[in-house]
Each structure stands twice: as C-alpha cells, then as structure tokens.
C-alpha positions, 0 to 999 in steps of 0.5 A: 412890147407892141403888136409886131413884136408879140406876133413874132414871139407867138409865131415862135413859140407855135413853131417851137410847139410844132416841132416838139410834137413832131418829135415823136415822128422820128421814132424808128420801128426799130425803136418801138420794137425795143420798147415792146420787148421791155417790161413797163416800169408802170402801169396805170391809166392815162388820167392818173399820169396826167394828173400826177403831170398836172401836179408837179410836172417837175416830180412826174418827170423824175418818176415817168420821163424816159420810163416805159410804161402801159397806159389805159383809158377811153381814146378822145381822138385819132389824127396825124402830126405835122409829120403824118405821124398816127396818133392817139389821145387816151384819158382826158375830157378836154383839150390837151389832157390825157395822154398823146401816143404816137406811133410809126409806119408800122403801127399806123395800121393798127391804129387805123382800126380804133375808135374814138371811145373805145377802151385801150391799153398803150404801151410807150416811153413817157417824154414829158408834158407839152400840153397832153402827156407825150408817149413814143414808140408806142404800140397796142397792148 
C-alpha cells in the first residue's frame, strides 16, 4: 500500500473516530432525564469499568452496553467534542483510559463548576469502548 493510499485510510478512520465520539452529542435532555429516573444496574469506579473493558472488551459489553450505571472517580479532564458537547473523563492516568461522560445543554452548567482533580460520581448509560469507556446522557450524582 503506499503513502497516498495509507493517508487516505487514516483520514478515514480519524473521521469515523470523530463521528463515533460526537454521538453522544445527539442525546436529548429528555433522554438524560429518563436515564436519572432509572436505578443503575451497577455501580462502581470508573477504573474498574475500564479495566473490565481493557480485559475482554467483548465480556464487558455483554455485562455493561446500554446498562445505566453510576461511576466514581477523580476527574483527568473537562473539554468539549466536535459538537460543543461537555465532557468529562473519570479514572484513568493516561490518554484514552478511564471513562468518557458526555453531557447535554441542560447539564453543561453543572459541569461547568468541576474541577480537574476532583472526587465525583456520574451517572449515564455505558455505549462501549472507543479509546476511553463512553457513557451518555449522563449527569451528576
């Protein structure tokens, strides 16, 4: 394969990357409420769920995709997707570890008020592993 052809395929695969990520943009504040309402199925740190995904990423889906859970942890960043979407990232030390939370407009404020470093629990529905542990319609505990 040569030089073009393999800067095309990494400019695909950034691409598919970015719009994977900015999914989680598409949550509605509608949606995040109907995940606040719902009894977490699991509750644990945000670096055992990505431990459990970094294991056998096929198992943890099985166990945690499209399950509601509340994670903990020390926050490692706060920013915004390609969407202007918050975010945070719980757990982890390094890049693309831990757990991804994104949030709506209505949350946004909320998240505004964090903290790199500090203490939190999060509440969302796991959708699989892209780098980090991806959770939406999530929202402060």
């Amino acid at each position: 394969m040569n030089n073009t052809a393999l800067r095309h395929l990494f400019s695909l695969f950034a691409l598919a990357a970015f719009a994977i990520l900015a999914a989680g943009s598409l949550d509605t504040d509608t949606d995040t409420r109907q995940i606040q309402s719902q009894s977490p199925s699991y509750t644990l740190s945000a670096d055992q769920l990505y431990y459990e995904y970094n294991a056998n990423e096929v198992a943890a889906d099985a166990k945690y995709k499209g399950k509601v859970v509340v994670i903990s942890g020390v926050i490692q960043s706060i920013g915004k997707d390609i969407l202007d979407s918050a975010f945070i990232v719980v757990g982890g030390k390094g890049f693309l570890d831990g757990a991804q939370c994104m949030f709506t407009k209505a949350e946004e404020s909320a998240v505004a008020r964090l903290a790199k470093g500090q203490r939190v629990s999060v509440k969302g529905e796991v959708s699989g592993k892209m780098g980090n542990v991806l959770l939406k319609k999530c929202s402060m505990q």
